[in-house]
C-alpha positions, 0 to 999 in steps of 0.5 A, spaced: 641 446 138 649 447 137 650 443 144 645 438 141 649 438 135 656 437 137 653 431 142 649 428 135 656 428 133 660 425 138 655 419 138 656 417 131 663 418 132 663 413 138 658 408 135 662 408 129 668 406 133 665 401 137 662 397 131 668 398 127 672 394 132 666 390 134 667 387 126 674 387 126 672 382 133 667 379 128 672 378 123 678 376 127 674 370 131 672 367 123 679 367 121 681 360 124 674 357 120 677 360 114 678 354 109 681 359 103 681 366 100 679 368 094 684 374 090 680 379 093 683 379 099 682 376 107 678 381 109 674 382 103 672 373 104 671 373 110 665 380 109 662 376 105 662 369 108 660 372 114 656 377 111 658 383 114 659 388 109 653 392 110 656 394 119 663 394 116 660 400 112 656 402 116 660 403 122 665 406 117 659 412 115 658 413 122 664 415 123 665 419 117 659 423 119 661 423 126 668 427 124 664 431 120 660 434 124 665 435 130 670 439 125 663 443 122 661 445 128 668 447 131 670 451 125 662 455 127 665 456 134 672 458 130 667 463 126 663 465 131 670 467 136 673 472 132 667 475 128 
């Protein structure tokens, strides 16, 4: 279960990354077919336009989880070795 654990975490970490980076392609590629921003920002027209607010923040959610997984089980190692 522990090995199975850590793998579970490393996965969300990973697929985290790469749709993180994916939207950022995404959003890179509309950059020049943006005729203008509203005052939230570049970033948040270009979501919007493109719809991508939903793997944006999905992309960061993997990656939060993933880290968080990682970090408990090395603090369950961390327990386990000086117990």
């Amino acid at each position: 279960m522990n090995k199975s654990l850590k793998l579970f975490g490393y996965v969300l970490f990973i697929s985290g990354i790469i749709l993180f980076g994916l939207m950022h392609l995404a959003i890179a590629l509309y950059i020049p077919n943006l005729s203008g921003w509203s005052p939230p920002g570049k970033l948040a027209t270009i979501l919007n336009e493109i719809i991508g607010w939903v793997p944006y923040t999905l992309s960061i959610i993997l990656f939060i989880i993933g880290v968080l997984i990682i970090i408990y089980d090395l603090w369950q190692i961390r327990q386990r070795e000086s117990s």
